[in-house]
PDBQT receptor file of N, H, CA, C and O in Angstrom, charges set to zero:
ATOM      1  N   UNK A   1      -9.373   5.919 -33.398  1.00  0.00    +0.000 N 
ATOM      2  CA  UNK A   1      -9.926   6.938 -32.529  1.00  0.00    +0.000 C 
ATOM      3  C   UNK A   1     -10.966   6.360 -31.573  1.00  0.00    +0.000 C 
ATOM      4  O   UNK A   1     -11.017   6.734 -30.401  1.00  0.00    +0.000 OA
ATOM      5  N   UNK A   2     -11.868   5.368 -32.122  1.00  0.00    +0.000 N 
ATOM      6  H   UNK A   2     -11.827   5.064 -33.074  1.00  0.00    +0.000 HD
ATOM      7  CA  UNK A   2     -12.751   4.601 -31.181  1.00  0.00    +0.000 C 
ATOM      8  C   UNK A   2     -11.982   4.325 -29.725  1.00  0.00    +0.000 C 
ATOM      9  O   UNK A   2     -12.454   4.614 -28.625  1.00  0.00    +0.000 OA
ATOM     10  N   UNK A   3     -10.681   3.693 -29.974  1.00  0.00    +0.000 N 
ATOM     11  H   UNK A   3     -10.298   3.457 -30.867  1.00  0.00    +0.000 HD
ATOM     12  CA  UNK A   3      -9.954   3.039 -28.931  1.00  0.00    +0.000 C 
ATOM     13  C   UNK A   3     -10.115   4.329 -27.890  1.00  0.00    +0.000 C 
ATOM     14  O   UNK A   3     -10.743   4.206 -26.838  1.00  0.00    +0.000 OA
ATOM     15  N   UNK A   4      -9.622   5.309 -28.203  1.00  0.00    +0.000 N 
ATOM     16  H   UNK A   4      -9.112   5.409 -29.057  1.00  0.00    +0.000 HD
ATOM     17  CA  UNK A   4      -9.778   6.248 -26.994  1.00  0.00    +0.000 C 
ATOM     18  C   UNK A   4     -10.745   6.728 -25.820  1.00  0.00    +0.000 C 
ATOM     19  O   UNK A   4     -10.668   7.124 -24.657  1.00  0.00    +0.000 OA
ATOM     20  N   UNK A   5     -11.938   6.397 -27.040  1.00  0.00    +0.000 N 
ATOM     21  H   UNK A   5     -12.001   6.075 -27.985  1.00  0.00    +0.000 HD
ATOM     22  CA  UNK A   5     -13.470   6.481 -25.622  1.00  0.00    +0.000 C 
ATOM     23  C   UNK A   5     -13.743   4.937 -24.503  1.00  0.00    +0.000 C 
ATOM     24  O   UNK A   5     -14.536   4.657 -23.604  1.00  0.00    +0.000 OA
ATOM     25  N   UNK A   6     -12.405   4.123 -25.301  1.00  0.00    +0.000 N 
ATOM     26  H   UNK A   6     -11.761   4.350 -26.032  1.00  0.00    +0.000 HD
ATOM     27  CA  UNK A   6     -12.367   3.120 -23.914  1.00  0.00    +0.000 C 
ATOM     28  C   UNK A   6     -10.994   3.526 -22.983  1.00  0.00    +0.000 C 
ATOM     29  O   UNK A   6     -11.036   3.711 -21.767  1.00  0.00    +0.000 OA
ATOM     30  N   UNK A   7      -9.875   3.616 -23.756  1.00  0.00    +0.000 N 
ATOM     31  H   UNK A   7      -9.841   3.466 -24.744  1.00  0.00    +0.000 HD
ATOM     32  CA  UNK A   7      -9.329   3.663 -22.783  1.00  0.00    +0.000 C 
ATOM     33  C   UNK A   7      -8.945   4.953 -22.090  1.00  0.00    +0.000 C 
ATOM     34  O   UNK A   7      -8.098   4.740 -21.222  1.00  0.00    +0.000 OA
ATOM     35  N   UNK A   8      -9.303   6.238 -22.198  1.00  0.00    +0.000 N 
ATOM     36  H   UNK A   8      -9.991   6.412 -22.902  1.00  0.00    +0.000 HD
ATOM     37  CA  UNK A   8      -9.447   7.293 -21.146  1.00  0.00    +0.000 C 
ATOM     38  C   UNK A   8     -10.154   7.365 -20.609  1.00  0.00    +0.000 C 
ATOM     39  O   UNK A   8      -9.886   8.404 -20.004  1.00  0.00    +0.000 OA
ATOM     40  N   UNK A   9     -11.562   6.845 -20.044  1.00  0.00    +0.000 N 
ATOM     41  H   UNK A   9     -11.779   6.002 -20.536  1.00  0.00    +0.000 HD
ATOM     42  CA  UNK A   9     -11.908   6.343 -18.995  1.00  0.00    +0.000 C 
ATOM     43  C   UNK A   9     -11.595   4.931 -17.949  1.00  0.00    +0.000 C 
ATOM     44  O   UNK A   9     -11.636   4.868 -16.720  1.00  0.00    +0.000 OA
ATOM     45  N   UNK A  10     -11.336   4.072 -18.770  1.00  0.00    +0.000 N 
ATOM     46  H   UNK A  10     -11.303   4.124 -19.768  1.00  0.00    +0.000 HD
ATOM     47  CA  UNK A  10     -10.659   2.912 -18.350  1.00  0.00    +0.000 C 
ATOM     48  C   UNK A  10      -9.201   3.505 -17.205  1.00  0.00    +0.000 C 
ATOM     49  O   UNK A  10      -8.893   3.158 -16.065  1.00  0.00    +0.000 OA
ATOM     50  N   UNK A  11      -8.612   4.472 -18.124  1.00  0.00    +0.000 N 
ATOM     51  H   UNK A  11      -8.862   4.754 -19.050  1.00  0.00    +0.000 HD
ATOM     52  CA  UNK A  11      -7.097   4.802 -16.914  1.00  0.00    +0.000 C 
ATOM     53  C   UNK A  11      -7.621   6.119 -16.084  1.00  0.00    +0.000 C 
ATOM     54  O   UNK A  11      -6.803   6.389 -15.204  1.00  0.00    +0.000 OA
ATOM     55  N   UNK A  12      -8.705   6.993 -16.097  1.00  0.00    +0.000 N 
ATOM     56  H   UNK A  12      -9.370   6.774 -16.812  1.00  0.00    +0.000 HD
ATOM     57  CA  UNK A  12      -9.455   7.456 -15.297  1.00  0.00    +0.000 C 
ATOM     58  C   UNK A  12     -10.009   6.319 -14.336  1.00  0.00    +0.000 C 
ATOM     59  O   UNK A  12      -9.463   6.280 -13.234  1.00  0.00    +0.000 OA
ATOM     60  N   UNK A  13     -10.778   5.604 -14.525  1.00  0.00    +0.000 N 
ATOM     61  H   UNK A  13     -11.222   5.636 -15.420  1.00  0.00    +0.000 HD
ATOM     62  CA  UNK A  13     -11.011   4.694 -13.704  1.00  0.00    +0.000 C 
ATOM     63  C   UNK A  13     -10.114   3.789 -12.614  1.00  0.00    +0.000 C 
ATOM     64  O   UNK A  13     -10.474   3.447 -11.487  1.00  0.00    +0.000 OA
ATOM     65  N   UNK A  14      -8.639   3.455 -13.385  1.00  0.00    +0.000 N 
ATOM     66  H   UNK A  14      -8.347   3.732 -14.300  1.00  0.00    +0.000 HD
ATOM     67  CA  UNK A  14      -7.757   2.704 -12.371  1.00  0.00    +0.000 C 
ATOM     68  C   UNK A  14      -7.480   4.021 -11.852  1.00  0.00    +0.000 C 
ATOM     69  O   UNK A  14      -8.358   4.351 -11.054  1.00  0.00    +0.000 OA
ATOM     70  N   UNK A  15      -6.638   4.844 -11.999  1.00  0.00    +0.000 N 
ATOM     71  H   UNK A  15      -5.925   4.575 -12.647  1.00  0.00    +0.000 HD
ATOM     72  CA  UNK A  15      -6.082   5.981 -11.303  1.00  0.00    +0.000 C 
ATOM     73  C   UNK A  15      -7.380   6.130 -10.238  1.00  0.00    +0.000 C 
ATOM     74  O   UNK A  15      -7.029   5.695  -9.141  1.00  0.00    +0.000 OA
ATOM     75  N   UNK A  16      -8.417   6.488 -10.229  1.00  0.00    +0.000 N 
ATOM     76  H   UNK A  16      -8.702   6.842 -11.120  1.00  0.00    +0.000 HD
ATOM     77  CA  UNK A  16      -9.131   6.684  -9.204  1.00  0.00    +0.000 C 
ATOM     78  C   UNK A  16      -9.328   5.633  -8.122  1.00  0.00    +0.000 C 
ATOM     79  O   UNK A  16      -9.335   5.920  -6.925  1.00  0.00    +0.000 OA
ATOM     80  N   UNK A  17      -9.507   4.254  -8.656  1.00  0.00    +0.000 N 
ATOM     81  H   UNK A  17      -9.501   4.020  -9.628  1.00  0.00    +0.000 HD
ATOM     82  CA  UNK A  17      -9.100   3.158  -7.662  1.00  0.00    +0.000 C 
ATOM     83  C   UNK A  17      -7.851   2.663  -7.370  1.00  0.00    +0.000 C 
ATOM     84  O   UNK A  17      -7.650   1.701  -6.629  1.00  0.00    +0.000 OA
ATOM     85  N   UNK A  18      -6.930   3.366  -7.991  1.00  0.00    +0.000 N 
ATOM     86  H   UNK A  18      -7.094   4.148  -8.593  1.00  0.00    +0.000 HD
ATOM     87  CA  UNK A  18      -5.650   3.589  -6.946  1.00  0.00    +0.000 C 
ATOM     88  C   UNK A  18      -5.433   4.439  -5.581  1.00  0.00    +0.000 C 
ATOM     89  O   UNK A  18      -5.042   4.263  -4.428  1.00  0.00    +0.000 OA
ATOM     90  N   UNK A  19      -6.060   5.742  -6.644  1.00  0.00    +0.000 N 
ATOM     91  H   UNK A  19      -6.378   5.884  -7.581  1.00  0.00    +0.000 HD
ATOM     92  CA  UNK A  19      -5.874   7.183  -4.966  1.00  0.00    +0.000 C 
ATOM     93  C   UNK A  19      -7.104   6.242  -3.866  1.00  0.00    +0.000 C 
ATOM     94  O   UNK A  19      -6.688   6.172  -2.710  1.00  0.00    +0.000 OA
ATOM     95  N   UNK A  20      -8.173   5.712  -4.041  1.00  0.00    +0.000 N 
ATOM     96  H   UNK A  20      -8.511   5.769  -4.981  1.00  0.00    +0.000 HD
ATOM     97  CA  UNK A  20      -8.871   5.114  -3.162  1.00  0.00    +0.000 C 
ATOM     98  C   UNK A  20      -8.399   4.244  -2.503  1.00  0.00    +0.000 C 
ATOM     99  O   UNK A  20      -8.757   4.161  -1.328  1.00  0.00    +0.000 OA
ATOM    100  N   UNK A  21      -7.517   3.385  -2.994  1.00  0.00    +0.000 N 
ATOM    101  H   UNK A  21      -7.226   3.453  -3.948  1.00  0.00    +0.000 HD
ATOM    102  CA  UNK A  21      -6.325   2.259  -2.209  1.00  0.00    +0.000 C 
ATOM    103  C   UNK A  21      -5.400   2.753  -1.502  1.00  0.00    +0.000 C 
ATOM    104  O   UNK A  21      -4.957   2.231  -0.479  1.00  0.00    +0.000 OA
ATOM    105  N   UNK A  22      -5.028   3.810  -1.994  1.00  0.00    +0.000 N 
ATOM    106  H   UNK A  22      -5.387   4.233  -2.826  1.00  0.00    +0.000 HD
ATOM    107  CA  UNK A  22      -4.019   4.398  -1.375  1.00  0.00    +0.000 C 
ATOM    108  C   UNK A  22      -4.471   5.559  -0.217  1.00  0.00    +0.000 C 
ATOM    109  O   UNK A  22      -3.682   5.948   0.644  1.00  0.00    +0.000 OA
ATOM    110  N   UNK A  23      -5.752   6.009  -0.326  1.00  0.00    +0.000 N 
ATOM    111  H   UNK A  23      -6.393   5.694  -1.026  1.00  0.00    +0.000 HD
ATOM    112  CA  UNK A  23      -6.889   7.078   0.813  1.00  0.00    +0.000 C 
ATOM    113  C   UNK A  23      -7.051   6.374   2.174  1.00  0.00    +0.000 C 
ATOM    114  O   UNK A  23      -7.029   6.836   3.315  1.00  0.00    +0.000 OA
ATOM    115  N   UNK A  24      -7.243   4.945   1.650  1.00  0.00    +0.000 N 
ATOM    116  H   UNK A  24      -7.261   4.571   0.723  1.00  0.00    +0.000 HD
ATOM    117  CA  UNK A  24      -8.091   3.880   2.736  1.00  0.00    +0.000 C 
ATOM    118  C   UNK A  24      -6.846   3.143   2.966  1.00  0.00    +0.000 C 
ATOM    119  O   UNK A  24      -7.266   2.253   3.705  1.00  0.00    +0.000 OA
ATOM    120  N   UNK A  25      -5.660   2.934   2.833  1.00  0.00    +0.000 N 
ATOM    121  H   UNK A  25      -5.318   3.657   2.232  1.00  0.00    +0.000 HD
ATOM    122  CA  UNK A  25      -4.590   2.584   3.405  1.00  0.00    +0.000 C 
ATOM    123  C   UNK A  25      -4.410   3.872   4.346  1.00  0.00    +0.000 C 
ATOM    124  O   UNK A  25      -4.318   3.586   5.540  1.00  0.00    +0.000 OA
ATOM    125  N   UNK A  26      -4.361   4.869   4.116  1.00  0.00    +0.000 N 
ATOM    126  H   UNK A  26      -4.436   5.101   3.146  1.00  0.00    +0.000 HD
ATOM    127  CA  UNK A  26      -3.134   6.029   5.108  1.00  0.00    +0.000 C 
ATOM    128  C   UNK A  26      -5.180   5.853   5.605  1.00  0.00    +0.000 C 
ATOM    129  O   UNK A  26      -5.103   6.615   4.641  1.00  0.00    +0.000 OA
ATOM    130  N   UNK A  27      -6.009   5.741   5.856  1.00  0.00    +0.000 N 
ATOM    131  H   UNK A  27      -6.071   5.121   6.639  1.00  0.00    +0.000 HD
ATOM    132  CA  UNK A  27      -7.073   6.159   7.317  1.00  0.00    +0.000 C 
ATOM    133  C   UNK A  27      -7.014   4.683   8.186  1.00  0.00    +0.000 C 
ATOM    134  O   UNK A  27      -7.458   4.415   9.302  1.00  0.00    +0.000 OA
ATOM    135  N   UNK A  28      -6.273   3.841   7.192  1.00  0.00    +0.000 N 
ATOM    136  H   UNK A  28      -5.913   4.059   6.285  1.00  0.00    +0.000 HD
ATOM    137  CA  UNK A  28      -6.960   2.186   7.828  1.00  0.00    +0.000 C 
ATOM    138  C   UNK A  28      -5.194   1.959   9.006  1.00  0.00    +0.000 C 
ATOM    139  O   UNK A  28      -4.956   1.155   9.907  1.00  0.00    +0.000 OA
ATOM    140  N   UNK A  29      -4.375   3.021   8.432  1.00  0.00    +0.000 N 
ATOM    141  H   UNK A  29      -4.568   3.674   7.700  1.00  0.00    +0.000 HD
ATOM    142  CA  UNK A  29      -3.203   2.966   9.964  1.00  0.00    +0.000 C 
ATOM    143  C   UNK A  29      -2.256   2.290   9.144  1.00  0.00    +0.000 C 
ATOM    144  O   UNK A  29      -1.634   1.508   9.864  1.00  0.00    +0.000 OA
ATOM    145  N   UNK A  30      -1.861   2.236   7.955  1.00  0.00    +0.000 N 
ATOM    146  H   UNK A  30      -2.366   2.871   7.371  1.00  0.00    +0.000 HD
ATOM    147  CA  UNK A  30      -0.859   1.345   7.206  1.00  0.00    +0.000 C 
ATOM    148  C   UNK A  30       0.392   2.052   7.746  1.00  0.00    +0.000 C 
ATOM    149  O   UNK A  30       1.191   1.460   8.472  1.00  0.00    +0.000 OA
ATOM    150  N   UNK A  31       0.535   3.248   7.400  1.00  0.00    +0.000 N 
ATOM    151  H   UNK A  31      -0.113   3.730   6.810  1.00  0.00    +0.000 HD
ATOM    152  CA  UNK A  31       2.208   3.694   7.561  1.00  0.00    +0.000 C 
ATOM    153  C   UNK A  31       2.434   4.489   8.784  1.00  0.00    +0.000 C 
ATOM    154  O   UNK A  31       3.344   5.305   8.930  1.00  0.00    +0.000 OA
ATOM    155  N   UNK A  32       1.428   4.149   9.746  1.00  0.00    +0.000 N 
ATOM    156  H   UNK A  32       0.688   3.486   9.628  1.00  0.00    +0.000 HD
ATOM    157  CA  UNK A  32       1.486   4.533  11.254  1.00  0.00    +0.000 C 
ATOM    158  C   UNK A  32       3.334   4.831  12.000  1.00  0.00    +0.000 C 
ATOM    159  O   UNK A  32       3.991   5.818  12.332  1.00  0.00    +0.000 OA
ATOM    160  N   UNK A  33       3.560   3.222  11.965  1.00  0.00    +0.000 N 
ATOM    161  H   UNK A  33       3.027   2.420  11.695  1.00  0.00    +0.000 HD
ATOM    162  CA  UNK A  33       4.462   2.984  12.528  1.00  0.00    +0.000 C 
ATOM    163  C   UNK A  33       6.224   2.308  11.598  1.00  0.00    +0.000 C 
ATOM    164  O   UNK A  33       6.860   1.254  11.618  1.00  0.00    +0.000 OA
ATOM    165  N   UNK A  34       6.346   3.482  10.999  1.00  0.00    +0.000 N 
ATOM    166  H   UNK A  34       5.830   4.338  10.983  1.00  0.00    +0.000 HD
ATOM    167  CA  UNK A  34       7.601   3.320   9.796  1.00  0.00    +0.000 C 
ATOM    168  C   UNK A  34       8.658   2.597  10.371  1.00  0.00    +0.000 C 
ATOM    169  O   UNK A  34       9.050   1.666   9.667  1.00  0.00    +0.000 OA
ATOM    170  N   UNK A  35       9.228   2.749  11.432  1.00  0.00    +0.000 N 
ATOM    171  H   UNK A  35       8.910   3.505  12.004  1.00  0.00    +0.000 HD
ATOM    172  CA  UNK A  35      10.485   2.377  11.998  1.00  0.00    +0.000 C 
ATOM    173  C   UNK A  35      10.579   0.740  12.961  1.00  0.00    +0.000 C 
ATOM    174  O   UNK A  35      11.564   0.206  13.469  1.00  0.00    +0.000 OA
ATOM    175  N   UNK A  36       9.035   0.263  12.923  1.00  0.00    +0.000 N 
ATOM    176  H   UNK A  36       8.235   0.697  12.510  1.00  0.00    +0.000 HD
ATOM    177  CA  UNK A  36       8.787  -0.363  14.052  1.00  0.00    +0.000 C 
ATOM    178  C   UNK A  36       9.720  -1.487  13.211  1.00  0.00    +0.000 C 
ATOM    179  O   UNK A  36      10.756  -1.975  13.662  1.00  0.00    +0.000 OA
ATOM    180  N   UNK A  37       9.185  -1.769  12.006  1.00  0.00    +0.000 N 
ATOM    181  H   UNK A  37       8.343  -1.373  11.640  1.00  0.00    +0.000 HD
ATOM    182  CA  UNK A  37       9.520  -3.101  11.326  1.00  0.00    +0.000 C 
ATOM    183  C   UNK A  37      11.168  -3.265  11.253  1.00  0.00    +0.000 C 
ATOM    184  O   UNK A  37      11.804  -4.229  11.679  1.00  0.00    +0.000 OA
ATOM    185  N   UNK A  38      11.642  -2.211  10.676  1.00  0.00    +0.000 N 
ATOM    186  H   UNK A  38      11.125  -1.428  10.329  1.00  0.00    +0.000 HD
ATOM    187  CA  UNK A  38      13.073  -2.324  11.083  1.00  0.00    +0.000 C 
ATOM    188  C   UNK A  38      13.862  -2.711  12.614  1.00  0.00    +0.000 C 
ATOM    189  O   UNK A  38      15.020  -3.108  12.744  1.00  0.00    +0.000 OA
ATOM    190  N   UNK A  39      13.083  -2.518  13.450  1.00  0.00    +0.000 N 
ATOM    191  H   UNK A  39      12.142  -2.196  13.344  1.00  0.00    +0.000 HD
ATOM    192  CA  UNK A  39      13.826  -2.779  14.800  1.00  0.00    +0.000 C 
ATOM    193  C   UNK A  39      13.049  -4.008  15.246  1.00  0.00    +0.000 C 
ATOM    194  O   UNK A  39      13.102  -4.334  16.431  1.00  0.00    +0.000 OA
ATOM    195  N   UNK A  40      12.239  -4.803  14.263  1.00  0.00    +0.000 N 
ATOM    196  H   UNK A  40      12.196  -4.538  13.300  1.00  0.00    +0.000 HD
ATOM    197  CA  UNK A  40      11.502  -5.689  14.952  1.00  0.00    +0.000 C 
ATOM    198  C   UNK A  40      12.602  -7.188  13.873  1.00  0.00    +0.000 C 
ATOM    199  O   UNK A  40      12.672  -8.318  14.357  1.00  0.00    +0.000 OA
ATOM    200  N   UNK A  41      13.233  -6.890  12.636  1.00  0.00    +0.000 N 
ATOM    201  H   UNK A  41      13.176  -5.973  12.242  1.00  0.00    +0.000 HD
ATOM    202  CA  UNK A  41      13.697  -7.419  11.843  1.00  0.00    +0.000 C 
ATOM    203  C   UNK A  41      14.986  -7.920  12.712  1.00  0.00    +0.000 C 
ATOM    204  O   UNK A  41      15.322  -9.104  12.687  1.00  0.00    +0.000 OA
ATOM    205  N   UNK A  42      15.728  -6.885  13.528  1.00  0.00    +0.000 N 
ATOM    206  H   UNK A  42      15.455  -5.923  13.549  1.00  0.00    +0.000 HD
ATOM    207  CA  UNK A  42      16.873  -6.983  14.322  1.00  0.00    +0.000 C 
ATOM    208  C   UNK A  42      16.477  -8.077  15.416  1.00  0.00    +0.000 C 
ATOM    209  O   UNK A  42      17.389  -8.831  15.755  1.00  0.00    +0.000 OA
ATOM    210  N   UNK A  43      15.328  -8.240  15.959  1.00  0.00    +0.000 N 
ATOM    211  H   UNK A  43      14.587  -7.627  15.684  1.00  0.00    +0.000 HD
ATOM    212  CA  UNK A  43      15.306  -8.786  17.050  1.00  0.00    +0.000 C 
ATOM    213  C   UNK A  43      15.398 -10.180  16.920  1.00  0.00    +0.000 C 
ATOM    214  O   UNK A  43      15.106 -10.891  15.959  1.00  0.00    +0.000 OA
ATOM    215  N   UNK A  44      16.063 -10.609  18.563  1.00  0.00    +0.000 N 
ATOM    216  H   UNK A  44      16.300 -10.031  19.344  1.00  0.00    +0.000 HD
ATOM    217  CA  UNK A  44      16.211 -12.224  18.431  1.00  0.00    +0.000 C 
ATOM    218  C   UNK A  44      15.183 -12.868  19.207  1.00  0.00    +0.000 C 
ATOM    219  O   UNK A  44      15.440 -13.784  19.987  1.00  0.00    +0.000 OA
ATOM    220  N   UNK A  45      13.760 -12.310  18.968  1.00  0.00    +0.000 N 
ATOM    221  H   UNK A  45      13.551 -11.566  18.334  1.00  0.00    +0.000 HD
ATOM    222  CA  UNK A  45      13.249 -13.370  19.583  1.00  0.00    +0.000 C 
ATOM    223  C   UNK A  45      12.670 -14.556  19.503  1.00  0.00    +0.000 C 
ATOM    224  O   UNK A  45      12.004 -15.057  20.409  1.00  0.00    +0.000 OA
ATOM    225  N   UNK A  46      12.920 -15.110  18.309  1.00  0.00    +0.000 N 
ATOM    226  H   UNK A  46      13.461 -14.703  17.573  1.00  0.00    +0.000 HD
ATOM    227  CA  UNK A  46      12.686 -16.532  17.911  1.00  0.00    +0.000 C 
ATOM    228  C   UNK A  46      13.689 -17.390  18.495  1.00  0.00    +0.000 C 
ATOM    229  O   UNK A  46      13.567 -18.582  18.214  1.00  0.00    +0.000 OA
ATOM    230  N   UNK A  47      14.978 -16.955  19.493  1.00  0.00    +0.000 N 
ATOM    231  H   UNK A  47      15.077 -15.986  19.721  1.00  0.00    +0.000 HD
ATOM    232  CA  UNK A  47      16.579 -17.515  19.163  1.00  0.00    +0.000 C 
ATOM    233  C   UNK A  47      15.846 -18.389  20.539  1.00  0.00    +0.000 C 
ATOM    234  O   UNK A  47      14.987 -17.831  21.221  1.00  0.00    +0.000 OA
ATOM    235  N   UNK A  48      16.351 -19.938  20.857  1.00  0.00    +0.000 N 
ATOM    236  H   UNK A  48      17.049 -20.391  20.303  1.00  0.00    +0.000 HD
ATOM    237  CA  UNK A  48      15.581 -20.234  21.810  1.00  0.00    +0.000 C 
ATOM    238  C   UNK A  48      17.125 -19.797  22.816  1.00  0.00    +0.000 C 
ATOM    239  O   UNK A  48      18.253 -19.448  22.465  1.00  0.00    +0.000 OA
ATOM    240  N   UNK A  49      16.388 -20.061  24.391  1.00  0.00    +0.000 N 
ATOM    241  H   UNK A  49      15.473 -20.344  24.676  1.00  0.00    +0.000 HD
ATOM    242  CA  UNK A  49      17.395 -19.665  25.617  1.00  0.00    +0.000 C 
ATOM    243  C   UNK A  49      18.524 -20.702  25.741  1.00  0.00    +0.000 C 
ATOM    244  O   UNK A  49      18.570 -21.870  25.356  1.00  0.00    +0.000 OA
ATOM    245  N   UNK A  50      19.467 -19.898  26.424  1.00  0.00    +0.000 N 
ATOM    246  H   UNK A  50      19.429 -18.949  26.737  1.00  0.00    +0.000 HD
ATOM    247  CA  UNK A  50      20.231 -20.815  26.099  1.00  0.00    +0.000 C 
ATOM    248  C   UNK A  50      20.905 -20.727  27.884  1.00  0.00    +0.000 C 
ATOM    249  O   UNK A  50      21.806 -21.487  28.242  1.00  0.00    +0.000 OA
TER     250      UNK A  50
């Protein structure tokens, strides 16, 4: 029973510094632009001229 007064705050604790990782990702512009990466994956612009 001891074990429990560590670890239900312990997974209170990560869970809360998860939603905070995950708060300050969606204000810091992470999933702004969903589609960009896919059409940027297609592109040839590394291909040199030919």
């Amino acid at each position: 029973m001891n074990v429990l007064a560590y670890l239900v705050p312990l997974a209170l604790a990560l869970g809360l510094a998860g939603l905070g990782a995950f708060l300050w990702s969606m204000r810091a512009g992470q999933y702004d632009d969903l589609e960009g990466a896919s059409h940027r994956v297609l592109d040839d612009d590394d291909l040199p001229e030919k």
